[in-house]
N, C-alpha and C positions, 0 to 999 in steps of 0.2 A: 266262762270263756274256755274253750278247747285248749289243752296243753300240747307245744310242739316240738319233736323231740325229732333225733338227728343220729344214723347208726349209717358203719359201712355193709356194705355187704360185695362176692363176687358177682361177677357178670351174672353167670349161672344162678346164682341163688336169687339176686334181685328181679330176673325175669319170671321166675318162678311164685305166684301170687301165696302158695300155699306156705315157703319160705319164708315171703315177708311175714306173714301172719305169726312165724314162729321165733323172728326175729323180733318182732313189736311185743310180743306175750315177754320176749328175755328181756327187753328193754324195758320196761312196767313192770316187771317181776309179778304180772298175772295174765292168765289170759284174755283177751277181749276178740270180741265177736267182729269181724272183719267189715259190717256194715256202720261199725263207731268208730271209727279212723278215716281218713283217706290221704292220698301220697297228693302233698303240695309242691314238693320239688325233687329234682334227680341231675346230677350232673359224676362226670365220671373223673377218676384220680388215677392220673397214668403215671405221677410221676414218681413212682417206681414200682421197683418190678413186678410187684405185687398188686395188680389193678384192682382198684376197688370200684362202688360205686357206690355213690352215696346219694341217700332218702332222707327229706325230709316229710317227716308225718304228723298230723294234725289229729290229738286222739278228743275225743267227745267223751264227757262224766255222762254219769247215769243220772237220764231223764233228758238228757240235751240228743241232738239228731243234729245230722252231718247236712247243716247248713250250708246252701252256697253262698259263697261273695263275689256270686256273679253279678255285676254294676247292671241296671234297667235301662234302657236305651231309648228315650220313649221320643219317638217319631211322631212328628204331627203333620196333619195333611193342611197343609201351609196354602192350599188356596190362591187369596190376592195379597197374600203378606208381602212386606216390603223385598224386593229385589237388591241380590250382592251378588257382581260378578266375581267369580272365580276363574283367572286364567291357568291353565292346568290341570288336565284329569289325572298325574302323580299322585303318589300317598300321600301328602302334604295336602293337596288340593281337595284329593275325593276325602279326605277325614275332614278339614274342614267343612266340603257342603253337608258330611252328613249330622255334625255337629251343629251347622245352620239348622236343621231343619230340629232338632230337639227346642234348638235356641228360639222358632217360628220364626223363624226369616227363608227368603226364597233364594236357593244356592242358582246359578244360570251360570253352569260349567261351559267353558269355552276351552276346546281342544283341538290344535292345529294335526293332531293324528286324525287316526281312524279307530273305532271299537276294535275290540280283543279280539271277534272272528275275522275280521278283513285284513287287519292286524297282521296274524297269525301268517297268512297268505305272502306278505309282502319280507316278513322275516326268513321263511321257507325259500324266498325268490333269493335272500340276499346269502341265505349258507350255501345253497346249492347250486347260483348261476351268476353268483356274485351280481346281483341285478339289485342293487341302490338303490332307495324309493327315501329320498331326504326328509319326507315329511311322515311317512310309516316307518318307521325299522328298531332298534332294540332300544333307542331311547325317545323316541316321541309314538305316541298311542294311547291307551287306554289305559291306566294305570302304570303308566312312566316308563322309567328304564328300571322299576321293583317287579312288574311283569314278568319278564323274561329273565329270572335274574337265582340266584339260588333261592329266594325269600326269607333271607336271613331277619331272624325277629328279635336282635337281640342288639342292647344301645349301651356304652360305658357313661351315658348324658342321662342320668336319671333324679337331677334336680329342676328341669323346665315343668313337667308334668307328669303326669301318671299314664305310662308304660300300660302298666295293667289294663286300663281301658281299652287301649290300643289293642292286646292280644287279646282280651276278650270279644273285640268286635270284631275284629278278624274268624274268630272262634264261630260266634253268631251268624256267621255270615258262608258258613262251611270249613275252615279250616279245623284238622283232627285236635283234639282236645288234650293230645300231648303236647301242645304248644305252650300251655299253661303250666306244663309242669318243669321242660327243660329246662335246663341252664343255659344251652346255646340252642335255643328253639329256631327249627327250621320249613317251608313248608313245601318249594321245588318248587321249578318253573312250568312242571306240566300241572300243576294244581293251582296255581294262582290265576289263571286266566277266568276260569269258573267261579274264584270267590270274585275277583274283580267285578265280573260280572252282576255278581247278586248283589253288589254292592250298587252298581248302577241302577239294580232294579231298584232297591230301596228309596233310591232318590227321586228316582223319575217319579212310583209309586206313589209317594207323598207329595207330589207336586211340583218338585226339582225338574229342573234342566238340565239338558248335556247335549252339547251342539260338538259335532264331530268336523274335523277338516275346514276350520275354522281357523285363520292367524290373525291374531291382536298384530296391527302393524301401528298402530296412535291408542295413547290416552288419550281420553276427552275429559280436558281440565277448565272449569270455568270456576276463576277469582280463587286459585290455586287447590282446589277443593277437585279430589277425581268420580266423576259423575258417569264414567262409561268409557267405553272402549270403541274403536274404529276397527274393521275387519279388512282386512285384505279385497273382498268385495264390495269396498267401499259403506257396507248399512254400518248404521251404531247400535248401538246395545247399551240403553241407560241403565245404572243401577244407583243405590245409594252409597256403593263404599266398593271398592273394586281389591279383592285380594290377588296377591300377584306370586302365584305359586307355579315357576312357568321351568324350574328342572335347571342345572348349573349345564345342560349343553345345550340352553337355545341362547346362543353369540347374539345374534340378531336382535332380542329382547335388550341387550345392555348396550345395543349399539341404537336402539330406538329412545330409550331413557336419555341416553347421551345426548340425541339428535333434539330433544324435545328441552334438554338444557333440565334434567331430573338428575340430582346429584346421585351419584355412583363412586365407590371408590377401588380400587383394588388391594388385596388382600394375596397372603399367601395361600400357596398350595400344592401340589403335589403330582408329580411326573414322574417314570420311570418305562416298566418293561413288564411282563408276566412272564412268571417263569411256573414250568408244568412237568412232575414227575410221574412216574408210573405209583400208582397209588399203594400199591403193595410194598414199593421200596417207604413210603412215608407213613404205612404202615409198622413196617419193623422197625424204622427208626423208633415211634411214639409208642410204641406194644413191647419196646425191648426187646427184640427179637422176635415176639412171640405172634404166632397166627392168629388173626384177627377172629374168626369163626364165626358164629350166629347170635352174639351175643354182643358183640361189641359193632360200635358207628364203624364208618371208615374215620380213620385220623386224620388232625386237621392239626395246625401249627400256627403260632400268633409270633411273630419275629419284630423287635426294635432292635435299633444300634443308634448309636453316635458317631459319626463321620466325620472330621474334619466342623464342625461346627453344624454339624444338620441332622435330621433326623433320616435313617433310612428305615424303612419300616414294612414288613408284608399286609396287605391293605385285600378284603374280598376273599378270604380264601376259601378254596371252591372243592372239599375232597370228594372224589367221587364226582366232579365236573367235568365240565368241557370249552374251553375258550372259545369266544364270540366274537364277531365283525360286530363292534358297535361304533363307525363313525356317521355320521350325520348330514355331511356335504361330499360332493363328489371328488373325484380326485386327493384323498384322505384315506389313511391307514389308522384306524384306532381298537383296543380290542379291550376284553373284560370277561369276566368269567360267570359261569352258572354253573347248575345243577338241578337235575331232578329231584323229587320227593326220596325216590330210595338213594343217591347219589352212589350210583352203580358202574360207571361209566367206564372203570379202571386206570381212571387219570385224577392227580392233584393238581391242581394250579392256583397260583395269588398273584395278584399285582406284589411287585417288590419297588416302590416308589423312595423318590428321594423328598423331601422339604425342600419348597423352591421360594425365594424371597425377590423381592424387586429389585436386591441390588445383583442377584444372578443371573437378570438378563441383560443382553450387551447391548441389545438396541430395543429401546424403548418406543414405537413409534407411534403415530397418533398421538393421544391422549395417557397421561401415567395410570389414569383410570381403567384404561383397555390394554396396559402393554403388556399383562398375564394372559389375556386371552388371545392376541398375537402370537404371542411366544407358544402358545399351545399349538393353532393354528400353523404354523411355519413346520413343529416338530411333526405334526401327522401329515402332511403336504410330505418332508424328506423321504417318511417311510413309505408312502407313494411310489415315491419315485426310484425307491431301491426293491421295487416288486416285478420292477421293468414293464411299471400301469397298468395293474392288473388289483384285483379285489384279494388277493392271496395276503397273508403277513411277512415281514422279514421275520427272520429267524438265525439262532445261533445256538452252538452249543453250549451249555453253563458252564465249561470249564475252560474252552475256546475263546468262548467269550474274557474272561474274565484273564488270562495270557494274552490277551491281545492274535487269536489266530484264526483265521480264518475258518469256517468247517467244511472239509469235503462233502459230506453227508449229511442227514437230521437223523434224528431218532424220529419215529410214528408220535406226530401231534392230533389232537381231538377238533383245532381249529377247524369247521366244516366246508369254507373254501379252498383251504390246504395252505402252504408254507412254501416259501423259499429261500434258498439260503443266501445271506446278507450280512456283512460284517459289521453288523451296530457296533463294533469297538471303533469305528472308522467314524461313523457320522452321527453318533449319540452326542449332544452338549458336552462338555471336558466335565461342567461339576454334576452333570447328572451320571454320566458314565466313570469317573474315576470312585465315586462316590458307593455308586451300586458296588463296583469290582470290589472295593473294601468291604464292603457291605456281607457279598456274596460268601468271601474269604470268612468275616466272624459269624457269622450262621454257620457256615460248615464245621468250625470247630466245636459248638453248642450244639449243632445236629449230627452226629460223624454220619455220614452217607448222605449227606443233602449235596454234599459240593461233589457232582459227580456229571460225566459227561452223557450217562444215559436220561438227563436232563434239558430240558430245549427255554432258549429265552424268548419269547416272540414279543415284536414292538409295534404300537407302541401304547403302554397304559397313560393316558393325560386328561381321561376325565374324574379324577379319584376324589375331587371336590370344583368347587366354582374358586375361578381367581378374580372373583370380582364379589364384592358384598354390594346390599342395596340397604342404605343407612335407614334406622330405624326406632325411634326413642323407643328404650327399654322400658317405658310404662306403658305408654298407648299403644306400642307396639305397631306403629304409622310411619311412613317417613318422615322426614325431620322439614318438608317445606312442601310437602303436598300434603294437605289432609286427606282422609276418607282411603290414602292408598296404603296398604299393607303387605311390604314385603312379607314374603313366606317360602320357609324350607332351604332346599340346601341350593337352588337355585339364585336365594339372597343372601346368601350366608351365614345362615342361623342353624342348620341340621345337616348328618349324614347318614344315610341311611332311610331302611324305608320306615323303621320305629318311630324314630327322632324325626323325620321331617312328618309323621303323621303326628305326632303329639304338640307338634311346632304346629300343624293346620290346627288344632283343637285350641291349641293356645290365642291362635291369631279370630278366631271363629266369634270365641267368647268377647275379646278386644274389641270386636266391628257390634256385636249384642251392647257392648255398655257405651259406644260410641255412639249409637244410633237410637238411645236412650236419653243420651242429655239433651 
């Protein structure tokens, strides 16, 4: 077996191949030939002044050769094999079908978007003419709202499954092969559109389905058992077990489950604001002063506190991004962050959200089942309305904000509709807004220079999970009174992220294979 060993090294040196090799000979205390090793892992130590970077390396004895443990993906061309629909072309969804098709069952993706290139078009429509398309835009499409998103590939969930698969297939599928080695592996929003794609090919390829601009508006349940789906243009679509991988922003799906008397419950989750600095200032903050240069990422920051009995937390952060229009229905303000491949932008931003529980809303209406996803609903309608109905964001300054002051001016935001100024300390919820302002305050003393007013808050962040779970026994991984139906991802409350809800579709994949064996 390969022995793995573990050394720091500088920026400078560790990008230097010739370096490593001289560092791996000091750490063996012999020399070895640079094709009997290779580098397994790389993550960097900022936390002090002294930046290091640290390798993990995998050396080969003599007579052994640098094996891969790259996992075999073996696709089979599935024919008339048994049909499962999948609602949802998300991560969740496309890793499932493509895990159908290893499993020989036939995936029939049903996606109320459109493909990545049409896609692509309608998202263009909504940064630059603020022109809405509710069923195209950053979170319904072609591989979800992980699309257009920074393509963060990295999960703190790594007892459901195995991660690894996941990056590898990613990897197989075009993504660069340092994906496999970071610690916070990333891949940008101009690059995932073209693996997404290959990944479509692979399904269709093998036999797979993917039907576009399609909405599941009924399950079709006979003798509690779900046999298919109802479309919006009224045809059905039989299958033998229907996975329900449909994204924590389609409202409309938990209000269809409800309609249909399909238990649903409500769950915590998480509301707040994004807040976006000049990249260079959150730069020196996490570099200690010091200039970033050619050798180091741009900086990025992970923030919790405790508030008052709640968690506040930064959620997506995006260094080197730029803040997105992601609401879904018209008349709604909601936003979210990305980034490119090189995350070059010269802006940071993160959602900075609070912990929202059911007894923090004050009007519960409907059903207690939906009164999370109301409560979101009402807060992105407010921010609407303080744009003076317009597709722009409210905005405020971080330190304005947080004194309760108005701001004359903004600092330059990366939001592509643009910004106006709006006193979220006026119309934010009391426990999400007093919450944040403490919030704001102990970051800044952990970050000296975070709390500053060349800082912009823009509102409002509220889809940063689903407030609604769709209940699911933890074996069969089905709901608890329809058989054959498989919640899936973070749209039922089981994953966050595009890792975790892809290893969550892998998990539920295999569940419908031994389901559809007895």
């Amino acid at each position: 077996m390969p022995e793995t060993v573990f050394f720091d090294l500088s920026p400078e040196r560790a990008a230097d191949p010739r370096e490593v090799d001289r560092a791996v000979a000091a750490k063996l205390g012999r020399r070895i030939d640079a094709g009997r090793y290779r580098v397994v892992r790389r993550s960097i130590d900022a936390r002090m002044a002294r930046i290091r970077v640290r390798l993990g390396i995998q050396v080969y004895a003599d007579g052994e050769t640098v094996a891969s443990d790259r996992p075999v993906f073996g696709y089979r061309d599935i024919g008339n094999a048994t049909p499962v629909i999948v609602v949802g072309a998300g991560p969740a969804g496309i890793f499932a079908a493509l895990r159908l098709l290893e499993l020989g069952l036939k995936p029939v993706v049903i996606e109320r978007g459109k493909e990545v290139k049409p896609r692509r078009k309608d998202v263009a429509a909504l940064n630059r003419r603020g022109i809405l398309n509710c069923e195209s835009n950053y979170a319904f499409g072609e591989g979800g709202a992980g699309t257009f998103s920074d393509g963060k590939l990295y999960t703190r969930s790594k007892k459901r499954g195995d991660h690894g698969r996941v990056l590898h297939r990613f990897h197989q599928h075009g993504a660069d092969k340092q994906i496999l080695l970071d610690a916070h592996p990333h891949i940008g929003s101009n690059r995932l559109p073209q693996i997404v794609s290959a990944m479509h090919a692979t399904i269709v390829s093998h036999g797979g389905e993917i039907h576009f601009s399609r909405k599941v508006t009924r399950l079709k349940i006979v003798d509690c058992r779900a046999v298919g789906v109802v479309l919006d243009d009224g045809r059905q679509v039989d299958g033998a077990a229907v996975i329900l991988a449909t994204g924590h922003s389609a409202g409309d799906v938990y209000r269809m489950l409800a309609d249909q008397g399909i238990a649903i419950e409500a769950k915590p989750f998480a509301m707040g604001v994004r807040v976006e600095h000049p990249q260079k200032l959150i730069d020196r903050i996490q570099y200690h002063g010091r200039e970033r240069g050619p050798f180091l990422p741009p900086a990025s920051y992970s923030l919790v506190r405790q508030i008052d009995g709640r968690g506040v937390y930064s959620f997506c952060m995006c260094p080197g991004g730029i803040v997105v229009p992601a609401a879904t229905q018209q008349q709604s303000v909601v936003v979210n962050g990305m980034s490119f491949a090189k995350r070059n932008s010269g802006y940071a931003n993160a959602g900075i959200v609070v912990e929202t529980r059911l007894e923090d809303i004050p009007d519960m209406r409907n059903t207690v089942s939906l009164g999370g996803l109301d409560y979101q609903r009402t807060l992105e309608r407010i921010a609407f309305e303080h744009t003076g109905g317009q597709m722009v964001a409210p905005a405020q300054r971080l330190v304005d904000f947080v004194v309760n002051r108005a701001s004359s001016s903004l600092p330059a935001c990366s939001h592509p509709p643009g910004v106006v100024a709006s006193p979220l300390h006026q119309w934010l919820p009391e426990p999400i807004r007093l919450r944040l302002q403490a919030g704001f305050k102990a970051f800044g003393s952990s970050m000296k220079g975070f709390f500053t007013n060349d800082a912009v808050v823009v509102g409002v962040e509220s889809r940063t999970s689903s407030p609604v779970r769709i209940p699911r026994d933890p074996q069969t991984l089905q709901h608890g009174s329809v058989t054959g139906l498989f919640p899936c991802g973070e749209g039922a409350g089981y994953a966050g992220g595009i890792v975790s809800c892809a290893v969550d579709g892998e998990r539920v994949a295999v569940a419908v294979a031994g389901f559809l064996q007895d």
